[in-house]
N, C-alpha and C positions, 0 to 999 in steps of 0.2 A: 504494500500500500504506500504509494506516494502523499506525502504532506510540505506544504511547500510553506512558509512565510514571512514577516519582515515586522522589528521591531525597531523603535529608536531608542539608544541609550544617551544620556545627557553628562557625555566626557569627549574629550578628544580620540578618535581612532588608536591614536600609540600607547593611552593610557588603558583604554579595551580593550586591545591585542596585548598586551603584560598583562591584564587579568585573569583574559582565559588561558593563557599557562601557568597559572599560579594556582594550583591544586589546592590547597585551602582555601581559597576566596571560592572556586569552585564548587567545592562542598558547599559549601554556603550557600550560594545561588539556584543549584541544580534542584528542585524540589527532590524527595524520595532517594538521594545520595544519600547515604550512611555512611560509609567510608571509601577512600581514595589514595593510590599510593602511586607514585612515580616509581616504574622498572628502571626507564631510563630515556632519551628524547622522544622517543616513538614509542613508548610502550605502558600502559597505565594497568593496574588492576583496581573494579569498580565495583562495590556492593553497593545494587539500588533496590528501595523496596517500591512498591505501589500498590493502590489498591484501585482495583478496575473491577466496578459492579460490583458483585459478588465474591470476589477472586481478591487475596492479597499474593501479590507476586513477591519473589526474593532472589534475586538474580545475583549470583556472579559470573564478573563479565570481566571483558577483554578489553579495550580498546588501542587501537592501533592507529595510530598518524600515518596517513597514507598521501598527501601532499600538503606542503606548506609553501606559503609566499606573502612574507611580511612584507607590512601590516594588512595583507587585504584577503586573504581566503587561506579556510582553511580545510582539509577532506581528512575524516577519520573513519573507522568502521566500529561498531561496538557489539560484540558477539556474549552472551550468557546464556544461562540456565538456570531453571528452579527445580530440583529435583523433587520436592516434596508435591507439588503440584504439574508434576512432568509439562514441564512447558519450557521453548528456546525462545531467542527471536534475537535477530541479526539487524541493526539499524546501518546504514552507509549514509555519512552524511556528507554535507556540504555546506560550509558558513562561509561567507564574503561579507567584509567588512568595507562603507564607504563612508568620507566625510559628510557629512552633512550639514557645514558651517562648521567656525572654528571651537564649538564646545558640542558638537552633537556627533552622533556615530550611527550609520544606518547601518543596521543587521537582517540580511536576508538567509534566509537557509532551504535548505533542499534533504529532506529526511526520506529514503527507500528502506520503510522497513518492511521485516517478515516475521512474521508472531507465528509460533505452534505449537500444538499440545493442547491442554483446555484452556491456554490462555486465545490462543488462535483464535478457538470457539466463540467467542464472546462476538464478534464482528465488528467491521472495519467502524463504521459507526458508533459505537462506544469508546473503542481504540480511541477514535480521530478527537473526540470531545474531550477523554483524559490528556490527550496531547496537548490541544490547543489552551488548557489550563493549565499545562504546565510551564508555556511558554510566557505565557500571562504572569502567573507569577514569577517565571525568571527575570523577563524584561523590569518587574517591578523591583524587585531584591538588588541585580543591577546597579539599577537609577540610584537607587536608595545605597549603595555604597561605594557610586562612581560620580555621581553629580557634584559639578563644583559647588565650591562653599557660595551661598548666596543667588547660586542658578537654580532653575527652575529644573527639575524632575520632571519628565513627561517619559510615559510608553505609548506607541500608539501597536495597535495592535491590530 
């Protein structure tokens, strides 16, 4: 299932792009992160939990940095499992970072993922709505600890 979108952060590009490789600020932001650990530039391991419908999921995952081009795009893939409620699912993504003035950061992304097992089950349509609230609350968390002193916070969503 493809999910595509675009938020605005209220910081400069450079200070956006230091963010999202700073694995503690990350935790932070990402809703359902638990924990996060840098193997090494390309390499993360990621415990996320969520709870979709019915279902609490518990994944651990992979993620892998698959291209980089500072400060403006970035492609990773994040692969896990929950074994206790047998379910995978494989996200490939794509973030590009643009200016947007000299205190704003426009964030587009491009998310292919693939849910299976009984998480599968649930359908794209559930899936997409936990998404689009998750994104919601990142772009918010964000703002909220990348807005300059004295600027205005906005996500547009």
């Amino acid at each position: 299932m493809l999910m595509e979108g675009r938020f605005t952060i209220a910081a400069p590009i450079e200070r956006v792009w230091e963010a999202f490789f700073d694995v503690p600020m990350m935790v932070g932001w990402v809703p359902g992160v638990v924990a996060a650990r840098q193997i090494d530039d390309r390499h993360y391991e990621i415990t996320l939990e969520q709870r979709v419908a019915f279902l609490t999921a518990r994944f651990d995952a992979h993620l892998t940095i698959e291209q980089v081009r500072p400060p403006e795009f970035v492609g990773f893939v994040l692969e896990g499992k929950d074994g206790r409620i047998a379910s995978s699912m494989k996200v490939q993504t794509a973030i590009s970072l643009h200016e947007a003035g000299p205190a704003h950061t426009d964030v587009t992304y491009r998310n292919d993922m693939s849910v299976f097992g009984r998480l599968g089950t649930i359908g794209f349509a559930v899936i997409k709505r936990k998404a689009q609230e998750i994104e919601a609350e990142f772009a918010r968390r964000a703002n909220a600890a990348l807005a300059a002193p004295g600027g205005e916070s906005r996500a547009t969503v």
